[in-house]
PALO-439069 format. One record per residue (C-alpha): residue number from 1; residue in one letter; x, y negated, z. Coordinates in Angstrom, 2 decimals. Layout:
N
<senu><num>NUM</num><residuo>a</residuo><east>X</east><north>Y</north><up>Z</up></senu>
...
This chain:
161
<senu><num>1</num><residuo>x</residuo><east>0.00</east><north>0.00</north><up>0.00</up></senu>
<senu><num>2</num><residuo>x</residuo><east>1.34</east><north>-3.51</north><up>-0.76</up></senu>
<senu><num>3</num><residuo>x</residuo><east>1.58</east><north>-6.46</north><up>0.89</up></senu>
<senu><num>4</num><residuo>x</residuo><east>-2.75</east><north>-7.71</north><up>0.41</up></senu>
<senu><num>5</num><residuo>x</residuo><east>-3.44</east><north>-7.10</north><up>4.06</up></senu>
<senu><num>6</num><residuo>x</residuo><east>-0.89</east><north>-9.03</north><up>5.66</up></senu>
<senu><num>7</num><residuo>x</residuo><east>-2.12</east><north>-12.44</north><up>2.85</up></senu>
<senu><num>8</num><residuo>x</residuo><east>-5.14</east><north>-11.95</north><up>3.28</up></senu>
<senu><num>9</num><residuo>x</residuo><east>-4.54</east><north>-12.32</north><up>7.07</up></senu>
<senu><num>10</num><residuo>x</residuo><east>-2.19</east><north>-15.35</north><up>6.30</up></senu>
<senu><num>11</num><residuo>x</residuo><east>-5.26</east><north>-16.89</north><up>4.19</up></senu>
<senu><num>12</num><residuo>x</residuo><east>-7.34</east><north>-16.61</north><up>7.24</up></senu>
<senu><num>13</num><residuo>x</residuo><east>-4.92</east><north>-17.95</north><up>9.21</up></senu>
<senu><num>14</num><residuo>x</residuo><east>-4.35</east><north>-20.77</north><up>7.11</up></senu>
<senu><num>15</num><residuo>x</residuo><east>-8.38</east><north>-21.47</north><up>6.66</up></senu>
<senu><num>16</num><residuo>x</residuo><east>-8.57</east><north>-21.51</north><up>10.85</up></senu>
<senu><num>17</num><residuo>x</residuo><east>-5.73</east><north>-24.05</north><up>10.77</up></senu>
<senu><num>18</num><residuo>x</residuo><east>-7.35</east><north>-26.07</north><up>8.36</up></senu>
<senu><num>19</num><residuo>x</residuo><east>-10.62</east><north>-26.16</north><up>10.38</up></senu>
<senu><num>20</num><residuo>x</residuo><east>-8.99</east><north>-27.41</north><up>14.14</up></senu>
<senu><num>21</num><residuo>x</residuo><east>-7.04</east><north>-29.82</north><up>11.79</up></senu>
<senu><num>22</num><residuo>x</residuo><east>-10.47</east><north>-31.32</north><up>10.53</up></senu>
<senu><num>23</num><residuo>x</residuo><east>-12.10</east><north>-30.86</north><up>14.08</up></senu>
<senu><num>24</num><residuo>x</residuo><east>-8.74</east><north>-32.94</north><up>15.36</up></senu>
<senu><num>25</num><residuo>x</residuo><east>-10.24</east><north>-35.39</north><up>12.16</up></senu>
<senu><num>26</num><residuo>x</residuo><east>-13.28</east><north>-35.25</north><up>13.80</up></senu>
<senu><num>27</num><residuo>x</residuo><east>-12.77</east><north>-36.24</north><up>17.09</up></senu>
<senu><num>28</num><residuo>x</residuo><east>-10.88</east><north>-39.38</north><up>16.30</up></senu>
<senu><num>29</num><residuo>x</residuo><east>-12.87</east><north>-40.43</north><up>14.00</up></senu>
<senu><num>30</num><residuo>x</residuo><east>-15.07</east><north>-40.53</north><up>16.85</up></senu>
<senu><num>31</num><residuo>x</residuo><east>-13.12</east><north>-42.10</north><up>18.82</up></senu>
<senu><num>32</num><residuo>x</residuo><east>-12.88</east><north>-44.84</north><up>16.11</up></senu>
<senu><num>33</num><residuo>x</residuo><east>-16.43</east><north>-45.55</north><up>16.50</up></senu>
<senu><num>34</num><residuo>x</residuo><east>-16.52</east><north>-45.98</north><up>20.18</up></senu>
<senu><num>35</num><residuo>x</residuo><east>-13.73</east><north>-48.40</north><up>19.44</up></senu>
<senu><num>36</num><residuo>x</residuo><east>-15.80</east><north>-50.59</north><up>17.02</up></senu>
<senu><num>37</num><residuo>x</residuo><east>-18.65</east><north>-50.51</north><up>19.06</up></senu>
<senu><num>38</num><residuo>x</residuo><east>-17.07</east><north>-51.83</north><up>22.09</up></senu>
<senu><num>39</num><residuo>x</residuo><east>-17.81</east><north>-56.12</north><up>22.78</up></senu>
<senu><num>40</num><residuo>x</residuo><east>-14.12</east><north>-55.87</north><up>22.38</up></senu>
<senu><num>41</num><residuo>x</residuo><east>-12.74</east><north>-53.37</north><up>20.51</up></senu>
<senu><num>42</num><residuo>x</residuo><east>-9.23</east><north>-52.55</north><up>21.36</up></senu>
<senu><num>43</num><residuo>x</residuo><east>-7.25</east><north>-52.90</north><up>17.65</up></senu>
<senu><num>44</num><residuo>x</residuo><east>-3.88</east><north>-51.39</north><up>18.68</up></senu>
<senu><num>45</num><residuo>x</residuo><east>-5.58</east><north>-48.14</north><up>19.85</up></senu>
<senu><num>46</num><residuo>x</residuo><east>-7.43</east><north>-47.86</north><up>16.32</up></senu>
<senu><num>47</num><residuo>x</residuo><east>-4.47</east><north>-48.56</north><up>14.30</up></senu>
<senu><num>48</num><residuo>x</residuo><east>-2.73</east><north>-46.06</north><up>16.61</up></senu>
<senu><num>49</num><residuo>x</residuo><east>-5.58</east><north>-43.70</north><up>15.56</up></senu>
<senu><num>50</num><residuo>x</residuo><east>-5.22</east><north>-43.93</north><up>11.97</up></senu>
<senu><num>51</num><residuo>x</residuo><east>-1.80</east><north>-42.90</north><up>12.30</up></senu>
<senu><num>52</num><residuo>x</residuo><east>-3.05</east><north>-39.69</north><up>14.15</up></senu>
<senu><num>53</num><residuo>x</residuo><east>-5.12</east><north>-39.11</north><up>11.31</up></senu>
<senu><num>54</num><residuo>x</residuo><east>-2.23</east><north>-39.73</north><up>8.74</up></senu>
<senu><num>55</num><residuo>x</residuo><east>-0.38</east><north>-37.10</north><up>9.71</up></senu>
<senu><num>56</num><residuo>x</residuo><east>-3.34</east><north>-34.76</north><up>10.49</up></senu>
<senu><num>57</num><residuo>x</residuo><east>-3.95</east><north>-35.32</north><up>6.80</up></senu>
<senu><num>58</num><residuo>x</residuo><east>-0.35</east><north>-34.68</north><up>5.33</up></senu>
<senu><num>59</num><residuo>x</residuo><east>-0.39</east><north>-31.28</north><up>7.59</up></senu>
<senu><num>60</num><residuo>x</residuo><east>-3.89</east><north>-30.51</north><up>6.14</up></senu>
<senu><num>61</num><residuo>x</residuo><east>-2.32</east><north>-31.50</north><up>2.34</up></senu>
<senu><num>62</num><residuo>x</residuo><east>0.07</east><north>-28.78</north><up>3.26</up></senu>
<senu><num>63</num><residuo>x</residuo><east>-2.25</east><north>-26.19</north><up>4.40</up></senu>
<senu><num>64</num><residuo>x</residuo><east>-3.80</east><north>-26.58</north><up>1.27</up></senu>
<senu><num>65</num><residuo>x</residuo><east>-0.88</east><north>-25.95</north><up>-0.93</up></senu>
<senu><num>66</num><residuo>x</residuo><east>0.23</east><north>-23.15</north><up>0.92</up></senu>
<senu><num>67</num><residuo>x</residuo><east>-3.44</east><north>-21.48</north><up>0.71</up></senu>
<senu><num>68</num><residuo>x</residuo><east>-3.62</east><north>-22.32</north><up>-3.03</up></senu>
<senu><num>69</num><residuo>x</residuo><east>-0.54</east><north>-20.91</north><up>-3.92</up></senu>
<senu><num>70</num><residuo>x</residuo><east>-0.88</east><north>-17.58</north><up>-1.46</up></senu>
<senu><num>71</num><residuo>x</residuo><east>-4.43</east><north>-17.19</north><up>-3.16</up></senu>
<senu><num>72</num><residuo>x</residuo><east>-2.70</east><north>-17.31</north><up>-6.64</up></senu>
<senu><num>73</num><residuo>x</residuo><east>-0.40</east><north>-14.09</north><up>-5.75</up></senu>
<senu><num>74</num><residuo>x</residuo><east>-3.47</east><north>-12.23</north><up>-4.65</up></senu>
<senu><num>75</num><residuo>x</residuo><east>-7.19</east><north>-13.57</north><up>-5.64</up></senu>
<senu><num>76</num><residuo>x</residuo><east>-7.26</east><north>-11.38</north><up>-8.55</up></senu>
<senu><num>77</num><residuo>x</residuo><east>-6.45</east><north>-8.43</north><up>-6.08</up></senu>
<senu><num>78</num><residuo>x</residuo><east>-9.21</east><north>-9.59</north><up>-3.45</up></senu>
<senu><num>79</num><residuo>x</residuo><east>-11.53</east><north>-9.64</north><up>-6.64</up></senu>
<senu><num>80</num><residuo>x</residuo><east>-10.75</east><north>-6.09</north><up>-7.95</up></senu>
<senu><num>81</num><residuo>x</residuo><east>-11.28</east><north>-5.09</north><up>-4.45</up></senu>
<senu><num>82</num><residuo>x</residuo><east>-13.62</east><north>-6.99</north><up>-3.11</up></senu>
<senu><num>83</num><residuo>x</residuo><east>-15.32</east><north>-4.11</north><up>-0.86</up></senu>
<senu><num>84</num><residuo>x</residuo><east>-12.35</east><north>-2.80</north><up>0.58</up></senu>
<senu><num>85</num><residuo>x</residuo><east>-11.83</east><north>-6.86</north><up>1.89</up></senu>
<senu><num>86</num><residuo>x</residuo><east>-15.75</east><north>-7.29</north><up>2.07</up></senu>
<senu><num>87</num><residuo>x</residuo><east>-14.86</east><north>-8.21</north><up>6.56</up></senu>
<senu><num>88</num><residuo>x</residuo><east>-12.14</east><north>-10.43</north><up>5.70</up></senu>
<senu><num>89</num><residuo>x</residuo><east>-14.04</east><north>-11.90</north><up>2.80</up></senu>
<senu><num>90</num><residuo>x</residuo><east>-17.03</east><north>-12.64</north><up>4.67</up></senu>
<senu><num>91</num><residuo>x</residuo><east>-15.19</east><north>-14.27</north><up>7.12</up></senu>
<senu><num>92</num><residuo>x</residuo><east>-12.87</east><north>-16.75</north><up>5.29</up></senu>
<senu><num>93</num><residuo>x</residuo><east>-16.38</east><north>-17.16</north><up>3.58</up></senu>
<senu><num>94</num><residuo>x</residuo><east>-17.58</east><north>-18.37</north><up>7.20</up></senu>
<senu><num>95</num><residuo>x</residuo><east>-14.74</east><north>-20.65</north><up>8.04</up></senu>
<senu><num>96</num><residuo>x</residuo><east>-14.57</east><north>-22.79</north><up>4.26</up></senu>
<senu><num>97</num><residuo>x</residuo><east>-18.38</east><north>-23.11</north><up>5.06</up></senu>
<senu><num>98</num><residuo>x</residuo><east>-17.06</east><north>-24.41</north><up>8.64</up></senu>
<senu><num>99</num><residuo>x</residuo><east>-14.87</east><north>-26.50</north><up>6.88</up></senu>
<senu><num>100</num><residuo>x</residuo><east>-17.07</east><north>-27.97</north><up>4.48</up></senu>
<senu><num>101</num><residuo>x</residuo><east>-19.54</east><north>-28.99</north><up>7.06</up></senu>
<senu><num>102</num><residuo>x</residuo><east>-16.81</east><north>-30.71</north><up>9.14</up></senu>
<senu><num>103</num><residuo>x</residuo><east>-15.35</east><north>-31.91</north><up>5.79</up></senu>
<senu><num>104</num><residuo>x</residuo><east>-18.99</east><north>-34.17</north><up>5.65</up></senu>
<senu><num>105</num><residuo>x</residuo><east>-19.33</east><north>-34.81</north><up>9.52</up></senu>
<senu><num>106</num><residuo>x</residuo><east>-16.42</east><north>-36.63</north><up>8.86</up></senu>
<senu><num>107</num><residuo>x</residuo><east>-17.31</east><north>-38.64</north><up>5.58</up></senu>
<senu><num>108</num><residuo>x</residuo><east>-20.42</east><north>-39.51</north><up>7.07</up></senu>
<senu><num>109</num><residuo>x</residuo><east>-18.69</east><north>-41.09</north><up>10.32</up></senu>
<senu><num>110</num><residuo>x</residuo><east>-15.39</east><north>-42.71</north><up>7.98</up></senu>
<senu><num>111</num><residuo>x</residuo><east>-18.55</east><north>-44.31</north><up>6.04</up></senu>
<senu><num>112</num><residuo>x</residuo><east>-20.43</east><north>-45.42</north><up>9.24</up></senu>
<senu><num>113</num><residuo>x</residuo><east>-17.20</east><north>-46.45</north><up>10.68</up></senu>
<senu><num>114</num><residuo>x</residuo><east>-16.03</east><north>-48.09</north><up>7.36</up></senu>
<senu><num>115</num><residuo>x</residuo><east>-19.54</east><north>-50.53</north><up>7.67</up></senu>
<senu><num>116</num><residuo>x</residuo><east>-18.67</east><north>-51.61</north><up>11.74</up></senu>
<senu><num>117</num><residuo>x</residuo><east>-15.01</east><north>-52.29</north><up>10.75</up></senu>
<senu><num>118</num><residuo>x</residuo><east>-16.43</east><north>-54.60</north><up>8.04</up></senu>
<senu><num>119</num><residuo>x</residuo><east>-18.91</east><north>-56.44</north><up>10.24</up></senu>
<senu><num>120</num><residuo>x</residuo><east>-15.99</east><north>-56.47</north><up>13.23</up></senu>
<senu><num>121</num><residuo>x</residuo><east>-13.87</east><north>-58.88</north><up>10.20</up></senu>
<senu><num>122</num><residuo>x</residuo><east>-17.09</east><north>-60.71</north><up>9.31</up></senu>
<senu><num>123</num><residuo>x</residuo><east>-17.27</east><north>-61.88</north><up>12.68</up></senu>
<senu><num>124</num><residuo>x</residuo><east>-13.67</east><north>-62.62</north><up>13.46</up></senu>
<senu><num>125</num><residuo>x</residuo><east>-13.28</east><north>-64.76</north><up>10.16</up></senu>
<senu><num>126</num><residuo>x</residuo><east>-16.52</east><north>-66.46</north><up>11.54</up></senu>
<senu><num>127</num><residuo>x</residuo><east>-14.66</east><north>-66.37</north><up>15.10</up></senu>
<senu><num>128</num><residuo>x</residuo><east>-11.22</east><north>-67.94</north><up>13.33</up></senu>
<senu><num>129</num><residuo>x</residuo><east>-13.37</east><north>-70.51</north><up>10.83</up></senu>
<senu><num>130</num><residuo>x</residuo><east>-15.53</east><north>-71.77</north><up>13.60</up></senu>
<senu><num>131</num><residuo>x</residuo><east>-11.76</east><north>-72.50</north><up>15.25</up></senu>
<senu><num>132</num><residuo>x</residuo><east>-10.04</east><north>-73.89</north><up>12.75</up></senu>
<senu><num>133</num><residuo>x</residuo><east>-12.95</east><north>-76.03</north><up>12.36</up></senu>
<senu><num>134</num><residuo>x</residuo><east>-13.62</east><north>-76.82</north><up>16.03</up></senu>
<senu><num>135</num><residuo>x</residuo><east>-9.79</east><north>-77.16</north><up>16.13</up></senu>
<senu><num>136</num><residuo>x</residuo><east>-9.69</east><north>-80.42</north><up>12.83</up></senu>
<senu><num>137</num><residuo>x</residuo><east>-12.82</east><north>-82.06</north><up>14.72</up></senu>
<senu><num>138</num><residuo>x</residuo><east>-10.89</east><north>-82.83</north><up>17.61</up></senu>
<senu><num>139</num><residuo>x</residuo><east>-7.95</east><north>-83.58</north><up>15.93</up></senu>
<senu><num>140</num><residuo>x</residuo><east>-9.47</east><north>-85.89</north><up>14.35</up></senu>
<senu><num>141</num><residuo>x</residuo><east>-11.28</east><north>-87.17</north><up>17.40</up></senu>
<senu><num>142</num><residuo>x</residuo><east>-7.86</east><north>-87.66</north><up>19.12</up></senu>
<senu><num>143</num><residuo>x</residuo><east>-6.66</east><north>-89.00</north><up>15.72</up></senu>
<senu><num>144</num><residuo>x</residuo><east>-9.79</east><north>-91.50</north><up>15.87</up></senu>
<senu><num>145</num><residuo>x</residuo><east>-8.98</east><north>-92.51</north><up>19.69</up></senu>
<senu><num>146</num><residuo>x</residuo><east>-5.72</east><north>-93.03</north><up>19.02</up></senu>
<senu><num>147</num><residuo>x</residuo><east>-6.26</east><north>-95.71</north><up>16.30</up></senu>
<senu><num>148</num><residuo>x</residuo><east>-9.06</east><north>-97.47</north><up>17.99</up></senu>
<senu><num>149</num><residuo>x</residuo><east>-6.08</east><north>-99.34</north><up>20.17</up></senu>
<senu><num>150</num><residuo>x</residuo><east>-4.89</east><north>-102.51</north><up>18.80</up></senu>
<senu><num>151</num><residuo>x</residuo><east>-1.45</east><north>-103.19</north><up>19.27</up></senu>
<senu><num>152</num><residuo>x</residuo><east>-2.19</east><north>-106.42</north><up>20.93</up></senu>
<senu><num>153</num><residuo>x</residuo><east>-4.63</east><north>-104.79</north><up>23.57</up></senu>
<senu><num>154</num><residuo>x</residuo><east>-3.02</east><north>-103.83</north><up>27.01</up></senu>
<senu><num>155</num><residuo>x</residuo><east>-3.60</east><north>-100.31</north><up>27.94</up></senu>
<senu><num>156</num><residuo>x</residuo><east>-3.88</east><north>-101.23</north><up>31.61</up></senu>
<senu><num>157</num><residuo>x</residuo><east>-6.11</east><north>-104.34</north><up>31.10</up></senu>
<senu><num>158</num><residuo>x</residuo><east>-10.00</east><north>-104.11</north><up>31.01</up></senu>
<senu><num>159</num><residuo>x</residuo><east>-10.79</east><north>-106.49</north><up>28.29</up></senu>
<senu><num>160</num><residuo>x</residuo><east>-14.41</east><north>-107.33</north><up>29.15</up></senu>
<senu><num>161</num><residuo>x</residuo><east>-14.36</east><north>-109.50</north><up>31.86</up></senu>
């Protein structure tokens, strides 16, 4: 007997990987959203996050290359003998499907987080405008005060007597 056993247990393997990889996904993308839905969100602890989830993604980009190019050496064998695999089958047929619906669970919270990270900017630019504005009004208030002295007015002398 050749070597089909011991892949197809290093398929599985890789498939379970791939799935508490995406669960890892998962739960900080989770966390994200608590983030943004805090009064005030704490920045450095997402951007820490999507760090996490960078390399969570490169190992998962491996995963995948290793399972693709395993499953090249023996699909066609798991296909000619599909009953003699029919356990081990079934259940790398159960974990994709576990994958795929964490695979979504995620999309759907990156898209739900991608709409409260764009209305946390909305309301800082509104935050930083309504400065910068606030900011040139009393600027030029100050600017205003400053040239309502005359030069031959005392500062120390009331001049409405």
């Amino acid at each position: 007997m050749d070597n089909t056993g011991v892949y197809i247990s290093a398929l599985q393997e890789s498939l379970q990987k791939k799935l508490e990889v995406l669960d890892s996904l998962l739960k900080l993308t989770n966390e994200q959203r608590k983030i943004l839905s805090e009064q005030d969100p704490d920045m450095d602890r997402f951007s820490s996050i999507i760090d996490e989830k960078d390399k969570l993604l490169e190992t998962m980009e491996i995963l995948d290359r290793g399972f693709e190019s395993l499953f090249a050496k023996i699909g066609t064998t798991i296909k000619d003998n599909k009953y003699q695999y029919q356990q081990q089958i079934t259940e790398m047929q159960n974990l994709i499907r576990s994958i795929t619906d964490t695979g979504l669970q995620i999309e759907g919270q990156e898209h739900r987080n991608k709409t409260a990270f764009q209305n946390y900017l909305t309301g800082a630019r509104r935050e930083i405008r309504e400065y910068s504005t606030n900011h040139q009004m009393a600027n030029a208030y100050y600017q205003n005060m400053a040239n309502q002295h005359q030069s031959w007015q005392s500062y120390f002398v009331d001049q409405k007597k």
